[in-house]
C-alpha positions, 0 to 999 in steps of 0.5 A, a space after each residue: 320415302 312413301 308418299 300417299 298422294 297416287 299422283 306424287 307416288 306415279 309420277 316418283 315411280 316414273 323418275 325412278 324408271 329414267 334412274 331419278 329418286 325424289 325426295 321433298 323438302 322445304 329448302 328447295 323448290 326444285 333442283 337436282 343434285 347432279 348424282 341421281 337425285 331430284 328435290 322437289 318443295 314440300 307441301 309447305 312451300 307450295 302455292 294453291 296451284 302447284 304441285 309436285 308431280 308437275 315439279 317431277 315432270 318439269 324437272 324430267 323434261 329439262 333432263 330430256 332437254 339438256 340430254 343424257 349428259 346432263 345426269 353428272 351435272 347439278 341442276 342439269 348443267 342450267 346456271 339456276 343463279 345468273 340465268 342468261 338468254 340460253 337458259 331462258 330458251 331451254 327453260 321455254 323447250 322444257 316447258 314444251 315438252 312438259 306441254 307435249 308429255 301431258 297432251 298425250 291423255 289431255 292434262 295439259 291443265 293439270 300439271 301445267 307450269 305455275 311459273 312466269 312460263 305459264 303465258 307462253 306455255 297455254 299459247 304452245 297449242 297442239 304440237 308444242 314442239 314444232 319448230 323447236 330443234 332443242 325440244 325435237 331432239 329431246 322428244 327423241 330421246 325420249 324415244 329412243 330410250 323407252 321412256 314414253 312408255 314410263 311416262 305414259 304410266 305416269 299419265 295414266 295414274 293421274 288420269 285415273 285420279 280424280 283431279 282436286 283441283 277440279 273436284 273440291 267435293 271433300 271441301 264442300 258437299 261430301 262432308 260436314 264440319 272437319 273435327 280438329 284435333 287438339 294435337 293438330 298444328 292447325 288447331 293453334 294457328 287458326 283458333 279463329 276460325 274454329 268452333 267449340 262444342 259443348 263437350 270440347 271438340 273443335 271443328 272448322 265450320 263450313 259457312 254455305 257448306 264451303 271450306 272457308 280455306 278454299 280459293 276459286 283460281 284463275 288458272 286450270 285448276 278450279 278449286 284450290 286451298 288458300 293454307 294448302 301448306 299448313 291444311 288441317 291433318 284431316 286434309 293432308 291424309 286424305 288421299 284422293 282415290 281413296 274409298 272416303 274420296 270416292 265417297 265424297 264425289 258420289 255425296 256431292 253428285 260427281 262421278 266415282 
């Protein structure tokens, strides 16, 4: 499966480095089979905040929790149906070590949790694994293996990658109006929203230059789409990094 977002390609190549393929669908929104293959959700099931590399990297972090072991059993050995007192204390160790994977170059904003966890997870602070055996015991198997270095990797492509969360330049002063095709699913399911021009071409206005699908959120990510499942394919194949990306931050002042 080849996957355009840089973020979604690293963070796929580091489960594939620890012995995990991915794929996307809509009939989860992460799980994992218990014979080497981890599921994340789609675009069309995630909110404006989320994103599947932090749905990669928390699935990992409940391998590391659960241990090595854990790799023979559907979701990780964790009762995802009836989840009682123990699942919810390794649910909170997976959500450390999420947190002290992406202190180790600052995403810890990121590709944070999007969950109820959220709360306890901002509160964790700068050594989230203190005082916590289950996730002290996971760190070490990180080590142990040699996989902080596939991690690293991982950190250091979404690094390099301008955060859209925090950029928002292609949804305001990098472009004009986005041209719709006719062939584009978005084009019946928000004909309000659209213009006509005089030779048939329909385009999604920018009202005070801002993507009228764009939302100010409250969590670390800044800007964010309010349709990001059904965005306009305009949108879906614009890959941050890219050249017109690039183009688009310096159009709007950002750096490159």
């Amino acid at each position: 499966m080849h996957f355009d977002d840089p973020v979604t390609a690293a963070w796929v190549a580091a489960a594939h480095g620890m012995g995990f393929s991915v794929r996307r669908s809509p009939d989860a929104w992460a799980a994992y089979d218990g014979q080497g293959g981890i599921t994340v959700s789609d675009d069309s099931g995630l909110d404006a905040d989320d994103s599947a590399a932090s749905l990669i990297l928390h699935e990992l972090s409940h391998f590391l929790v659960q241990g090595a072991a854990s790799a023979s059993q559907p979701d990780w050995g964790l009762d995802t149906v009836n989840p009682g007192p123990d699942e919810q204390r390794r649910e909170r160790s997976a959500v450390r070590i999420q947190r002290a994977v992406l202190l180790r170059r600052g995403l810890q904003d990121r590709l944070a949790p999007t969950t109820d966890y959220r709360a306890f997870y901002d509160a964790l602070g700068a050594d989230p694994i203190a005082d916590d055996p289950l996730a002290q015991a996971a760190w070490e198997l990180l080590v142990e293996r040699g996989w902080l270095s596939i991690l690293d990797a991982a950190l250091g492509a979404t690094a390099g990658t301008p955060d859209c969360g925090a950029c928002g330049a292609c949804c305001h002063r990098g472009f004009g109006a986005l041209e719709i095709p006719a062939d584009d699913p978005f084009a019946a399911s928000h004909a309000e929203l659209l213009e006509i021009t005089p030779d048939g071409a329909r385009l999604l206005p920018r009202p005070q230059g801002w993507c009228p699908l764009v939302v100010q959120t409250t969590s670390g990510r800044r800007w964010a789409c309010s349709e990001y499942g059904a965005r306009p394919l305009g949108c879906v194949r614009f890959e941050p990094g890219s050249p017109d990306c690039l183009d688009a931050r310096e159009r709007a002042g950002l750096s490159g």
